[in-house]
Every structure is written in structure tokens, then in C-alpha cells.
mmCIF file of the N, C-alpha and C atoms, coordinates in Angstrom:
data_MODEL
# 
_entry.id   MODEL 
# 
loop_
_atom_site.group_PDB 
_atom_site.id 
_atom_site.type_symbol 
_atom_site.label_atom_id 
_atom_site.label_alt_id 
_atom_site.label_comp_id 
_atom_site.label_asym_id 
_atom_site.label_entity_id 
_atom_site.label_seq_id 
_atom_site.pdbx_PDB_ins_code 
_atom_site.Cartn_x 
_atom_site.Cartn_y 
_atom_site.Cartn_z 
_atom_site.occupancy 
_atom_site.B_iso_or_equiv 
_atom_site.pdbx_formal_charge 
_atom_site.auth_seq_id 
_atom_site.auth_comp_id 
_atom_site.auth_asym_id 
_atom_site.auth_atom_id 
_atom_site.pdbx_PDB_model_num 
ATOM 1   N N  . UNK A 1 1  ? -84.894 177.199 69.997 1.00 0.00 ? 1  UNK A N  1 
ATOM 2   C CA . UNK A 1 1  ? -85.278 177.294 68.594 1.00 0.00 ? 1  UNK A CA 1 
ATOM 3   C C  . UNK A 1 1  ? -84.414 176.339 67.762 1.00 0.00 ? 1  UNK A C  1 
ATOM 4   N N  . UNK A 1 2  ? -84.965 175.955 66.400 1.00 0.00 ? 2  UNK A N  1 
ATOM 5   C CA . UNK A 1 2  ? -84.524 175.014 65.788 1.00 0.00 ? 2  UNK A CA 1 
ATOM 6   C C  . UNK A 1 2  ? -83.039 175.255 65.257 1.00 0.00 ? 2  UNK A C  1 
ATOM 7   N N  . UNK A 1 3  ? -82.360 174.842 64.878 1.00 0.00 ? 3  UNK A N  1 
ATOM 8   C CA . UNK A 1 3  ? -80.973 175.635 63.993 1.00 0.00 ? 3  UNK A CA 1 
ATOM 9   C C  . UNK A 1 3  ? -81.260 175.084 62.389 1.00 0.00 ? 3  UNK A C  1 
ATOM 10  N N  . UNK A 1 4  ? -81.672 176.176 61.886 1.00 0.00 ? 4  UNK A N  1 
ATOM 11  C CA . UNK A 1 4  ? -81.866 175.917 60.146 1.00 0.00 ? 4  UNK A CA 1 
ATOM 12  C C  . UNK A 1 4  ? -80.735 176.042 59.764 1.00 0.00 ? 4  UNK A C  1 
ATOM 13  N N  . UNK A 1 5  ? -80.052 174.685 58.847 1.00 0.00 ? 5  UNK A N  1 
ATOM 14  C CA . UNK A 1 5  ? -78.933 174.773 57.946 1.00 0.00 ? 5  UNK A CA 1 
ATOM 15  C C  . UNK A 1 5  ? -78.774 175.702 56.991 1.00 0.00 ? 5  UNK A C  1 
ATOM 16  N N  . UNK A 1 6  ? -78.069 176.286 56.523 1.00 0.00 ? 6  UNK A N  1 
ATOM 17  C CA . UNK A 1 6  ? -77.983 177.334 55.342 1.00 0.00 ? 6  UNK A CA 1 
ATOM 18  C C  . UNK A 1 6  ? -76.741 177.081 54.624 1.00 0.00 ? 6  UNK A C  1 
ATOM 19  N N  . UNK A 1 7  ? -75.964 177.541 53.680 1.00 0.00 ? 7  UNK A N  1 
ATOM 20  C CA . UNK A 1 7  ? -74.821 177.721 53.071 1.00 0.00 ? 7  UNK A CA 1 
ATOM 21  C C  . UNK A 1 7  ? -74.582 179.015 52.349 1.00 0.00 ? 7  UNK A C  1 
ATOM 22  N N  . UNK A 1 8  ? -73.563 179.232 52.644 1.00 0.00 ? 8  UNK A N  1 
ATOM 23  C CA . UNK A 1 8  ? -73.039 180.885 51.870 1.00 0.00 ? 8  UNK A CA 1 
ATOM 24  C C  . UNK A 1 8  ? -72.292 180.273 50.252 1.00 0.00 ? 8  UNK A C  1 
ATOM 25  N N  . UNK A 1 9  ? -72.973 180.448 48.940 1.00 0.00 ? 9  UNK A N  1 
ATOM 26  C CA . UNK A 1 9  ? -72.873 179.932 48.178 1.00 0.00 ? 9  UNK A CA 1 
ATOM 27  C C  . UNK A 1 9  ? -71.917 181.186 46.678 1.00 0.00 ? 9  UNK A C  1 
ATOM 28  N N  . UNK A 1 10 ? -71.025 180.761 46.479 1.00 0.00 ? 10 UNK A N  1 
ATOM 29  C CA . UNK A 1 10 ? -70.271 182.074 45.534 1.00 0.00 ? 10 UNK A CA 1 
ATOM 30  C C  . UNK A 1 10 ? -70.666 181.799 44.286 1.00 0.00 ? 10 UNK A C  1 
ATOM 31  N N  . UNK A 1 11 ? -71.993 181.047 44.042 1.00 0.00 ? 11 UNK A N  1 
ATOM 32  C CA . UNK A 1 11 ? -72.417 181.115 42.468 1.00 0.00 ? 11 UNK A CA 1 
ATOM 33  C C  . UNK A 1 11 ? -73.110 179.756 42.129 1.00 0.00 ? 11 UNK A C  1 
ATOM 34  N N  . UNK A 1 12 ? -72.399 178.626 42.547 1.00 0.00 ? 12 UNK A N  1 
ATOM 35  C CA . UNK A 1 12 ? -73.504 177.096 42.159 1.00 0.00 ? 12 UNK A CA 1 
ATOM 36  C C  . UNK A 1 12 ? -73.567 176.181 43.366 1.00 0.00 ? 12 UNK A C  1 
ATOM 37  N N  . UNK A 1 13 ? -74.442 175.322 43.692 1.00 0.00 ? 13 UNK A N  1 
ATOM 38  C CA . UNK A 1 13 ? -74.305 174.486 44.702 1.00 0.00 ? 13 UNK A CA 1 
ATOM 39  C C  . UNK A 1 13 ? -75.362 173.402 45.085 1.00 0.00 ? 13 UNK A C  1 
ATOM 40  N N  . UNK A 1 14 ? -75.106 172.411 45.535 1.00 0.00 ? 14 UNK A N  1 
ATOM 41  C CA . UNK A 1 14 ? -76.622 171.088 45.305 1.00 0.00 ? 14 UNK A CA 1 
ATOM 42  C C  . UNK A 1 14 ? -76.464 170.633 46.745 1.00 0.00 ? 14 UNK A C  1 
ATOM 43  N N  . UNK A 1 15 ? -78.094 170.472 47.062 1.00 0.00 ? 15 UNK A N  1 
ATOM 44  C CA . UNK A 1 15 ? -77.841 169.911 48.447 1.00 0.00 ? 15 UNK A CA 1 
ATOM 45  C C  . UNK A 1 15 ? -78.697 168.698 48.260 1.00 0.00 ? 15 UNK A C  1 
ATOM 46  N N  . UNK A 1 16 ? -77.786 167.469 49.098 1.00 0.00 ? 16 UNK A N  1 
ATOM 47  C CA . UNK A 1 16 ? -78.698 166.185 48.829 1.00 0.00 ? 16 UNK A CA 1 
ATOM 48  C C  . UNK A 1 16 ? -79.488 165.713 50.702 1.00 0.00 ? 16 UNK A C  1 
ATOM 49  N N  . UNK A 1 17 ? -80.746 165.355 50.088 1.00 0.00 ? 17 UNK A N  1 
ATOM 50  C CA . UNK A 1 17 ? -81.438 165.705 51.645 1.00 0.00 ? 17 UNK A CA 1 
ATOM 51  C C  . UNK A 1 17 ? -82.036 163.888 51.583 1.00 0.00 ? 17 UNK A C  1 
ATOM 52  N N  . UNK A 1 18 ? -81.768 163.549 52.720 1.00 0.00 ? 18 UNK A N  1 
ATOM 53  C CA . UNK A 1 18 ? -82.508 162.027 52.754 1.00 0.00 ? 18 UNK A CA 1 
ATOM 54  C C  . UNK A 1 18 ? -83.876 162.032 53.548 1.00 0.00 ? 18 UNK A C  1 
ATOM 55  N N  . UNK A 1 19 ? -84.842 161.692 53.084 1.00 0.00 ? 19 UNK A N  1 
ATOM 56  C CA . UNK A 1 19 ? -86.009 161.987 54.312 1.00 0.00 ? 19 UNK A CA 1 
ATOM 57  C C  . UNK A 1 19 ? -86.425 160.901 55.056 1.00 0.00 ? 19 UNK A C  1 
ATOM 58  N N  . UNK A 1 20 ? -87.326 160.540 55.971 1.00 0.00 ? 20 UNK A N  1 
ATOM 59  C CA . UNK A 1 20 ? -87.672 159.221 56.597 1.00 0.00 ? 20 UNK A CA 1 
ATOM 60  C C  . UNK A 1 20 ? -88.506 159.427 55.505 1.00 0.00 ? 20 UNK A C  1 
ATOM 61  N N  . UNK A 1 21 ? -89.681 160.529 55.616 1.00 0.00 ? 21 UNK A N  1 
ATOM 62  C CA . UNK A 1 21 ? -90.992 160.114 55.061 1.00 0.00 ? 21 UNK A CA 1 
ATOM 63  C C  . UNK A 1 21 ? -91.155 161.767 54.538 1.00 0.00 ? 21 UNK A C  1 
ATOM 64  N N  . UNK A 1 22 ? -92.066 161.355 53.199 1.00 0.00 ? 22 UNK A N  1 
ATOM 65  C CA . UNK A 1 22 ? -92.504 162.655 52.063 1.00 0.00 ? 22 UNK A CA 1 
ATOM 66  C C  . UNK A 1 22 ? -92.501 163.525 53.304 1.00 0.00 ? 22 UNK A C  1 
ATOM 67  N N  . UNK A 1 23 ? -92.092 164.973 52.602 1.00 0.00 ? 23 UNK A N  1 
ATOM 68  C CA . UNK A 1 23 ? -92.184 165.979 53.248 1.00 0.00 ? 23 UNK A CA 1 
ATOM 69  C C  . UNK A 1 23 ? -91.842 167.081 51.883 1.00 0.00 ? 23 UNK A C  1 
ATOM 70  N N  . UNK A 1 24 ? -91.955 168.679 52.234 1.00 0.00 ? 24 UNK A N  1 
ATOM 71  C CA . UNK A 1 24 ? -91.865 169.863 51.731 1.00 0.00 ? 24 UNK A CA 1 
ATOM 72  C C  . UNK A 1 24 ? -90.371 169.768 52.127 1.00 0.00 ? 24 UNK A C  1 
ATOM 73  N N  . UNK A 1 25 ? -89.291 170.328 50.859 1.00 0.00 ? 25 UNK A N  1 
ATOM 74  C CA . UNK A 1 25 ? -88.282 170.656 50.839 1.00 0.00 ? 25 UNK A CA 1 
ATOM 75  C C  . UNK A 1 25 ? -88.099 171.503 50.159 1.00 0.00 ? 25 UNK A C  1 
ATOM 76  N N  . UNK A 1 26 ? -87.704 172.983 50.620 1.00 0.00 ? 26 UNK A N  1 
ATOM 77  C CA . UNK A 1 26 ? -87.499 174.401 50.229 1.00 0.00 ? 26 UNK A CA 1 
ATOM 78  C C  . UNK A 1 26 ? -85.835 174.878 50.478 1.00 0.00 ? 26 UNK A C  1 
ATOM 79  N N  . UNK A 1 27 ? -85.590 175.171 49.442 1.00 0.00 ? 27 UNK A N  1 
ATOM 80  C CA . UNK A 1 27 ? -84.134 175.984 49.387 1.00 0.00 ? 27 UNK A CA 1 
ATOM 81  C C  . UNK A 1 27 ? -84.568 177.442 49.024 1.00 0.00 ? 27 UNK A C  1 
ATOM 82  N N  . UNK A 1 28 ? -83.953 178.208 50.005 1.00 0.00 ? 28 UNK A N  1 
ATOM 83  C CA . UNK A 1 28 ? -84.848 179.658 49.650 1.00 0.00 ? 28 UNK A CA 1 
ATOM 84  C C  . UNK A 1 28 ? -83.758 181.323 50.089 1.00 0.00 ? 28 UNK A C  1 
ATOM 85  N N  . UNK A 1 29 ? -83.392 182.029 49.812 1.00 0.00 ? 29 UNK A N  1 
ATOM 86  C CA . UNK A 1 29 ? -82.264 182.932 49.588 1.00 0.00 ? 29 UNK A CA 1 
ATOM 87  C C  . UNK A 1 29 ? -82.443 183.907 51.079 1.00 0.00 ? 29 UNK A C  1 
ATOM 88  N N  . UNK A 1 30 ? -81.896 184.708 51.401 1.00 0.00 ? 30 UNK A N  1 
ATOM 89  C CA . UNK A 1 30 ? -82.153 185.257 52.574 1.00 0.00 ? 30 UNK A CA 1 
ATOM 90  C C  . UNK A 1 30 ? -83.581 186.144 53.043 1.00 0.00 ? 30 UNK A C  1 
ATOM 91  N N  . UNK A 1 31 ? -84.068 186.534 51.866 1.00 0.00 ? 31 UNK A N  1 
ATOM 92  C CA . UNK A 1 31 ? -85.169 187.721 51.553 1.00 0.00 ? 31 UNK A CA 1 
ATOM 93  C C  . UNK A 1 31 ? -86.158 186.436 51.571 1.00 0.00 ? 31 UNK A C  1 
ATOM 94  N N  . UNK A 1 32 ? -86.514 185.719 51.008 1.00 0.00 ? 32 UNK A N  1 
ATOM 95  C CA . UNK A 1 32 ? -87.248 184.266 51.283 1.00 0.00 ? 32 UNK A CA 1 
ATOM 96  C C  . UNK A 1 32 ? -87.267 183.862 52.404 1.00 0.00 ? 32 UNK A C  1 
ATOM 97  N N  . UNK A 1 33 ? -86.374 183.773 52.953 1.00 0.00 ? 33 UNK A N  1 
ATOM 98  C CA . UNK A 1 33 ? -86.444 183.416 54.524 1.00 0.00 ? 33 UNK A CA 1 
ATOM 99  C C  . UNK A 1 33 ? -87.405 183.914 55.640 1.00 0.00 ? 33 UNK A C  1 
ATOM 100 N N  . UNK A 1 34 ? -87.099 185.282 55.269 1.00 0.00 ? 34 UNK A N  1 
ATOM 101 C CA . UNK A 1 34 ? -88.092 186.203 55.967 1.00 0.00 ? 34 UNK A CA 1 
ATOM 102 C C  . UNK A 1 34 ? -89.136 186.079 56.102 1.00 0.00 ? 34 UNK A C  1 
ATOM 103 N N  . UNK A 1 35 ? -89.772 186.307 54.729 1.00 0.00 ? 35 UNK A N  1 
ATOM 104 C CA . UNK A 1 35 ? -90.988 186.322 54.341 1.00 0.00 ? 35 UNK A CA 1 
ATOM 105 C C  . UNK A 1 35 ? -91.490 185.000 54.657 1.00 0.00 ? 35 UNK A C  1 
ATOM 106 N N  . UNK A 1 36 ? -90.689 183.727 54.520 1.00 0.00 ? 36 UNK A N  1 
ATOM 107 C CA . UNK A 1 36 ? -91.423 182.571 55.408 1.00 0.00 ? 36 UNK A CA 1 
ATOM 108 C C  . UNK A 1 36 ? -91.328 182.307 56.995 1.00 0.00 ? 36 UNK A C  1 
ATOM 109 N N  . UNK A 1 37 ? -90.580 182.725 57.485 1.00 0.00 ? 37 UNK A N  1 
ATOM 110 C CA . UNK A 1 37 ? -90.243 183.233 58.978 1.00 0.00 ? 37 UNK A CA 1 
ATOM 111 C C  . UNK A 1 37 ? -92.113 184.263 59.600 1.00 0.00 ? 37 UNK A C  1 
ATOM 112 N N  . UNK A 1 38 ? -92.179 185.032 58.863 1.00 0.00 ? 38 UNK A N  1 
ATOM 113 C CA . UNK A 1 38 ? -93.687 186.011 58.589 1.00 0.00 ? 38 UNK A CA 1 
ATOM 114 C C  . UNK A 1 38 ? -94.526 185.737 58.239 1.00 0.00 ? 38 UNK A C  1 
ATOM 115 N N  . UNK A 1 39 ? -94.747 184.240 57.372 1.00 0.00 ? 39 UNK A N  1 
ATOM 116 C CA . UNK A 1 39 ? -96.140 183.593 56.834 1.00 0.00 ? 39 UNK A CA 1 
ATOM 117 C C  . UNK A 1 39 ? -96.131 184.177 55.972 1.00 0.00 ? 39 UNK A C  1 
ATOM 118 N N  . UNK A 1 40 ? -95.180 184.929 55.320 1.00 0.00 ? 40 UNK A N  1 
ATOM 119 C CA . UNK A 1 40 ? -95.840 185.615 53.553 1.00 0.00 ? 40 UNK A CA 1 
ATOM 120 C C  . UNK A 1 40 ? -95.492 184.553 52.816 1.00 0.00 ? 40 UNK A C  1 
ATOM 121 N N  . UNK A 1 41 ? -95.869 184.553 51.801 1.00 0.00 ? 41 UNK A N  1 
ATOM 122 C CA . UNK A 1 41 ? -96.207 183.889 50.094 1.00 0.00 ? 41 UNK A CA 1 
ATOM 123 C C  . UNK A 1 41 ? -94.458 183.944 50.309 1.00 0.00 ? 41 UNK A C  1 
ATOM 124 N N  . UNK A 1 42 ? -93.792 182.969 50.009 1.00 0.00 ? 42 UNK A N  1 
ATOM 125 C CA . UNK A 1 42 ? -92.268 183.198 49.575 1.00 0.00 ? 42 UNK A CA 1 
ATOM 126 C C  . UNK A 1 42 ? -91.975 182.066 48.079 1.00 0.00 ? 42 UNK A C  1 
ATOM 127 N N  . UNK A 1 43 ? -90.746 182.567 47.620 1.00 0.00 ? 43 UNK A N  1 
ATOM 128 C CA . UNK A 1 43 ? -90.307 182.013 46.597 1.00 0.00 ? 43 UNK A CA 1 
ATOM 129 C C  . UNK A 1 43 ? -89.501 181.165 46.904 1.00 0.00 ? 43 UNK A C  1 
ATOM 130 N N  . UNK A 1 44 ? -88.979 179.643 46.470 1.00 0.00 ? 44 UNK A N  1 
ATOM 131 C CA . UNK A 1 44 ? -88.434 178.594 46.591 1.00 0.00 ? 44 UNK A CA 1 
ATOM 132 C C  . UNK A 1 44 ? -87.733 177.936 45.885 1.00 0.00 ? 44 UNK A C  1 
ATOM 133 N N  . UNK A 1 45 ? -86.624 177.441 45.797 1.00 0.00 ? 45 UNK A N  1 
ATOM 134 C CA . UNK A 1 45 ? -86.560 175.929 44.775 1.00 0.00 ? 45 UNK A CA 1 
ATOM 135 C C  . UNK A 1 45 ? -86.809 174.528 45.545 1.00 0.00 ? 45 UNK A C  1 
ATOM 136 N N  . UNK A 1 46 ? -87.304 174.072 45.080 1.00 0.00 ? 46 UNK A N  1 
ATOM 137 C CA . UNK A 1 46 ? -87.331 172.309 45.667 1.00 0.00 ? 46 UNK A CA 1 
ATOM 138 C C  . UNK A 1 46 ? -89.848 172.255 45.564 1.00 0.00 ? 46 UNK A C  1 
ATOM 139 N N  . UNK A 1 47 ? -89.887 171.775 46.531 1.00 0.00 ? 47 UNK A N  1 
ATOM 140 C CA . UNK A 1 47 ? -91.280 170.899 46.753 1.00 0.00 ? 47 UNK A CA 1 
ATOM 141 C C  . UNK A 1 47 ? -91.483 170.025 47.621 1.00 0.00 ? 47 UNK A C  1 
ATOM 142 N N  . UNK A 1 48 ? -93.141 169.401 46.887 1.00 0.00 ? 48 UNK A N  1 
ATOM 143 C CA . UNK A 1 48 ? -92.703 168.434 48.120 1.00 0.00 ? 48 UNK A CA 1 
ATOM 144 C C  . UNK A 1 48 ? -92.534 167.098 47.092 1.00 0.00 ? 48 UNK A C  1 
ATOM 145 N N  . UNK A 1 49 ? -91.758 165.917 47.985 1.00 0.00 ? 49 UNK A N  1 
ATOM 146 C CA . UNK A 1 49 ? -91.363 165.009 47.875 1.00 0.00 ? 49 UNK A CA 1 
ATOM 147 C C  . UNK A 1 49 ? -91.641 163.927 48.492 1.00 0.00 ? 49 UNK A C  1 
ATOM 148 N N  . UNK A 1 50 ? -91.715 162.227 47.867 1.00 0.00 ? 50 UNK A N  1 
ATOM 149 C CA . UNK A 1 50 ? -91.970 161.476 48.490 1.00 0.00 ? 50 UNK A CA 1 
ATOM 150 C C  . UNK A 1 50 ? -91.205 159.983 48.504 1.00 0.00 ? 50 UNK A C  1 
ATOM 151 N N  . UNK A 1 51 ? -89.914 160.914 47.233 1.00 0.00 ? 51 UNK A N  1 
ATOM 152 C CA . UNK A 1 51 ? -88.606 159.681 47.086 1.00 0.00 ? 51 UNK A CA 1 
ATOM 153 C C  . UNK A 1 51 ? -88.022 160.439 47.669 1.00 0.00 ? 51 UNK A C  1 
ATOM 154 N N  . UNK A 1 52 ? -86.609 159.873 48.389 1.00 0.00 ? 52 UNK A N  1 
ATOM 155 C CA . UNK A 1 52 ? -85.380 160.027 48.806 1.00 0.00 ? 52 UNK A CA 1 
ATOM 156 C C  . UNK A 1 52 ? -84.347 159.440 48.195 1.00 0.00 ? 52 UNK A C  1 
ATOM 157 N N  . UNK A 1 53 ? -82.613 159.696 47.686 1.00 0.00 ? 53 UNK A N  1 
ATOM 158 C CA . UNK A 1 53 ? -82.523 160.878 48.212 1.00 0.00 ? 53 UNK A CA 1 
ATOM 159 C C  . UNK A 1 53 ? -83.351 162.277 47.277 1.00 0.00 ? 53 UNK A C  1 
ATOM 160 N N  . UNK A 1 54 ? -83.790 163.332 47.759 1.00 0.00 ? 54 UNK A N  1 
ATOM 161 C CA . UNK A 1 54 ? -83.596 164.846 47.143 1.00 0.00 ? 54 UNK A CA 1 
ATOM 162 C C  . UNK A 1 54 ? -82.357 165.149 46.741 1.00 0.00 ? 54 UNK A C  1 
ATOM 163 N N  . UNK A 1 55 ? -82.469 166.100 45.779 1.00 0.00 ? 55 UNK A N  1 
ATOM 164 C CA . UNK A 1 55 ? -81.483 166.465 45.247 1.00 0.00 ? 55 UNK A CA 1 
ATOM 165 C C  . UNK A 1 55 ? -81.519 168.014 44.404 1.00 0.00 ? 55 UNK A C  1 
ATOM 166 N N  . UNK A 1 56 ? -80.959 168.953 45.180 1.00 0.00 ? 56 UNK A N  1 
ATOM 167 C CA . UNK A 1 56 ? -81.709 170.201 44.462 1.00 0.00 ? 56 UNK A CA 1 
ATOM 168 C C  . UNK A 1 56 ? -80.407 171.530 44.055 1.00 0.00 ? 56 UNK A C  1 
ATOM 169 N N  . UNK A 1 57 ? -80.251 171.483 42.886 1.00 0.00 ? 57 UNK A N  1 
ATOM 170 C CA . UNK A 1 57 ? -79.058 172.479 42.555 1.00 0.00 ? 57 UNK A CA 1 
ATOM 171 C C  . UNK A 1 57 ? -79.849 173.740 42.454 1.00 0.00 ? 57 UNK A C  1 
ATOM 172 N N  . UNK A 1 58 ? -78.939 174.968 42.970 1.00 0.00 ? 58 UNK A N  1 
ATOM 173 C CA . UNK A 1 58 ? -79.007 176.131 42.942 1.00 0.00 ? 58 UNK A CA 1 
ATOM 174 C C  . UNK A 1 58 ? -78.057 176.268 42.099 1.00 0.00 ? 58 UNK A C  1 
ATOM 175 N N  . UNK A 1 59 ? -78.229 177.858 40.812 1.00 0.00 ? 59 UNK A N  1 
ATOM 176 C CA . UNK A 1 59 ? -76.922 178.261 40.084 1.00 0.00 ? 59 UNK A CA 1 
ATOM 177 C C  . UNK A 1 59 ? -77.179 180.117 40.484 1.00 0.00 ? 59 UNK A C  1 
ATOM 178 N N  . UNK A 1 60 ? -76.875 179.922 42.117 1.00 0.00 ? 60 UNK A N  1 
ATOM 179 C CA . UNK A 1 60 ? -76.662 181.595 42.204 1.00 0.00 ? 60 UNK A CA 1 
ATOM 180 C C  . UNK A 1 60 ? -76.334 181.874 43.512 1.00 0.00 ? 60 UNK A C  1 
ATOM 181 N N  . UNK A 1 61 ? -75.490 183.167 43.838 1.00 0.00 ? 61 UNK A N  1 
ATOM 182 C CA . UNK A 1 61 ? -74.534 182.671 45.177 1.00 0.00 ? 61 UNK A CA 1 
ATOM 183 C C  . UNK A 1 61 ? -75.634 184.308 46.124 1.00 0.00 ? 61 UNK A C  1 
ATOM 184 N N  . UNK A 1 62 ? -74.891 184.059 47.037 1.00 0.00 ? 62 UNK A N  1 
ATOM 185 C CA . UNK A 1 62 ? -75.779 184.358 48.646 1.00 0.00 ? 62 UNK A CA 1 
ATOM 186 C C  . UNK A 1 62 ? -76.376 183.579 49.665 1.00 0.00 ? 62 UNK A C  1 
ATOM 187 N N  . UNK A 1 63 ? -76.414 183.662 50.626 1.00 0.00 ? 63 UNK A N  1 
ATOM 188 C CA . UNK A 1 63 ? -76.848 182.654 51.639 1.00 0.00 ? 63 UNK A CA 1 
ATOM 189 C C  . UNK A 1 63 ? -78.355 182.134 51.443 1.00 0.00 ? 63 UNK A C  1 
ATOM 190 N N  . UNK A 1 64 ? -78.059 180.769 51.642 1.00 0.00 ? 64 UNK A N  1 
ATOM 191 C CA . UNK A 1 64 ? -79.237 179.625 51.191 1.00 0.00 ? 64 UNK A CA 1 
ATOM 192 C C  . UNK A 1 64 ? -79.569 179.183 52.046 1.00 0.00 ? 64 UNK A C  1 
ATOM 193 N N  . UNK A 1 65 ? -80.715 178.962 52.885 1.00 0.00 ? 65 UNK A N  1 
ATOM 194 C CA . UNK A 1 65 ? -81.373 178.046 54.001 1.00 0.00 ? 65 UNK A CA 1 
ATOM 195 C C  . UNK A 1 65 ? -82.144 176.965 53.319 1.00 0.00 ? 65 UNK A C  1 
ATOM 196 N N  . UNK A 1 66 ? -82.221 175.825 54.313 1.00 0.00 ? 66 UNK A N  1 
ATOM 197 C CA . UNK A 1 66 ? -82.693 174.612 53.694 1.00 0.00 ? 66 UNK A CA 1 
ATOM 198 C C  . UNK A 1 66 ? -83.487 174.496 55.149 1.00 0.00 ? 66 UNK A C  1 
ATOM 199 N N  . UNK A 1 67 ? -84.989 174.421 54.260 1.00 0.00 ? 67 UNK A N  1 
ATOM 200 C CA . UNK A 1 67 ? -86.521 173.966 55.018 1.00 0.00 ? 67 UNK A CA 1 
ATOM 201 C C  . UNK A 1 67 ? -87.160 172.864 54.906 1.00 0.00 ? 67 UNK A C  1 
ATOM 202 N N  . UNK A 1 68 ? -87.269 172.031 55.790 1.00 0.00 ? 68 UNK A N  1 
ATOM 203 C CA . UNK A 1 68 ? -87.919 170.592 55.552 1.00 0.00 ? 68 UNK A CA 1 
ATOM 204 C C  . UNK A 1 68 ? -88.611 170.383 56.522 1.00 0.00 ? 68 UNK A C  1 
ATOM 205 N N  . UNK A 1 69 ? -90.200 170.090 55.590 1.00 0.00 ? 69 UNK A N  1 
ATOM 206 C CA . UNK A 1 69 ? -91.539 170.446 57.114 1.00 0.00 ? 69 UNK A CA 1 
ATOM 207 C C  . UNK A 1 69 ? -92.131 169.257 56.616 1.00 0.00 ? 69 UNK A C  1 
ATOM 208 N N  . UNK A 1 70 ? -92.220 168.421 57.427 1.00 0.00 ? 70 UNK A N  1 
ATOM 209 C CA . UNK A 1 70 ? -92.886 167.078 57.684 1.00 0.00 ? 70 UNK A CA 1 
ATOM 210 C C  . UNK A 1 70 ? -92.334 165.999 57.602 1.00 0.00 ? 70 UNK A C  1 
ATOM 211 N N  . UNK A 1 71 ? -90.796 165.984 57.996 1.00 0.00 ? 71 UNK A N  1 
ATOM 212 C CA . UNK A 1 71 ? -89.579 164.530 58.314 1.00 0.00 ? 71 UNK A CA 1 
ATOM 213 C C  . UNK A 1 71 ? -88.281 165.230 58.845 1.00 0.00 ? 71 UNK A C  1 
ATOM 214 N N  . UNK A 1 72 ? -87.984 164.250 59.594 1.00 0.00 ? 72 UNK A N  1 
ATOM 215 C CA . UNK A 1 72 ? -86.598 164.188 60.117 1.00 0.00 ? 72 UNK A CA 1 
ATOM 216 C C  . UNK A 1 72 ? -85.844 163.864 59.296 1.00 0.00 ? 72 UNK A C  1 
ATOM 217 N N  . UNK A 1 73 ? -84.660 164.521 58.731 1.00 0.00 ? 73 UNK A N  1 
ATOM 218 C CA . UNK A 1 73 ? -83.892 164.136 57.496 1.00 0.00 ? 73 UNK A CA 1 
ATOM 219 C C  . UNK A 1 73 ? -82.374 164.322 58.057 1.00 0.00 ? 73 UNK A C  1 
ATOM 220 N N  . UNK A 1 74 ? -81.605 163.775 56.916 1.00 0.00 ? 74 UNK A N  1 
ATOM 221 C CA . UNK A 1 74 ? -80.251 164.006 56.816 1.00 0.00 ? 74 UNK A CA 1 
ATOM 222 C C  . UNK A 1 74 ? -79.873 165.082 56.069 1.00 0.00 ? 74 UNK A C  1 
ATOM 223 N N  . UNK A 1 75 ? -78.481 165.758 55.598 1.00 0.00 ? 75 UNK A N  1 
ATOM 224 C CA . UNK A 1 75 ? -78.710 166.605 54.400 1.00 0.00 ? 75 UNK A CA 1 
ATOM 225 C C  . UNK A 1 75 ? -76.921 167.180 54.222 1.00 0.00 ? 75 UNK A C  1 
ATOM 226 N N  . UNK A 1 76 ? -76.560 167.455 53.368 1.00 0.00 ? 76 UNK A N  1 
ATOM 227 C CA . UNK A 1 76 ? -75.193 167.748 52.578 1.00 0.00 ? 76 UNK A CA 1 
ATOM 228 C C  . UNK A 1 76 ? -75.208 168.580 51.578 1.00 0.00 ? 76 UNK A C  1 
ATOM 229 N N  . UNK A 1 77 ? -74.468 169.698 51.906 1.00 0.00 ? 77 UNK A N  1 
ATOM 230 C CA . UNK A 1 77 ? -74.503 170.490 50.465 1.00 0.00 ? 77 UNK A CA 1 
ATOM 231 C C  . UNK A 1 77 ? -73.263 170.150 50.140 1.00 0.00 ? 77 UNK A C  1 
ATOM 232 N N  . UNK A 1 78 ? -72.839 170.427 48.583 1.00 0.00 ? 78 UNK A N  1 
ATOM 233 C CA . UNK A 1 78 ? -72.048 169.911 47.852 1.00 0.00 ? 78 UNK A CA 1 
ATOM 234 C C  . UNK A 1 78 ? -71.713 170.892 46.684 1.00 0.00 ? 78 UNK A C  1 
# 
């Protein structure tokens, strides 16, 4: 199985993602996870994209996974 990046975040945090090519980029909280793990409707920050780099701040802490469906990317939270 794949290893999805995440970060344990104590309140603010930005992750910068480089893509080859447009793709869906989702930053999504642990309860989000699930529900996309299950095919339910989930809640997100980010989209899709077709510049690089991304660049997507969160201002709220708990563990964050980062989803990117349709490119091989780089990626850094910060």
C-alpha cells in the first residue's frame, strides 16, 4: 500500500506540492480521511490544479494527510 504523507499540526501549517502534470490536491483532517478511504463525499482544502508549485495553508491543528490523484509529485510542509 501507498504511504500517504500527513503532518501532526499544533494550529497553522502550508504544504508546498510540485506536480509533473495537473492533478487533484486535497489536504484533509483525520475524519476526512476516512470518509475518502470509504468513497464518501469528504471535506477538503486544496483542488485541482494545473500550475506548480501548489501551495496550501491550513490554520488548524490535528493530523493532516496530503492526497494527490493524477501526478507524481514532490511535497514539504512548512
Amino acid at each position: 500500500m501507498e504511504r500517504i504523507p500527513y503532518v501532526d499540526s499544533s494550529g497553522s501549517f502550508t504544504v508546498i506540492v510540485e506536480l509533473k502534470h495537473a492533478s487533484n490536491v486535497f489536504l484533509v483532517n483525520e475524519r476526512n480521511f476516512q470518509k475518502f478511504r470509504s468513497g464518501e463525499t469528504f471535506e477538503y482544502y486544496g483542488g485541482y490544479y494545473e500550475h506548480t508549485p501548489v501551495r496550501i495553508s491550513v490554520n488548524d491543528s490535528g493530523r493532516y494527510y496530503l492526497i494527490v490523484d493524477g501526478s507524481d509529485y514532490l511535497y514539504k510542509f512548512i
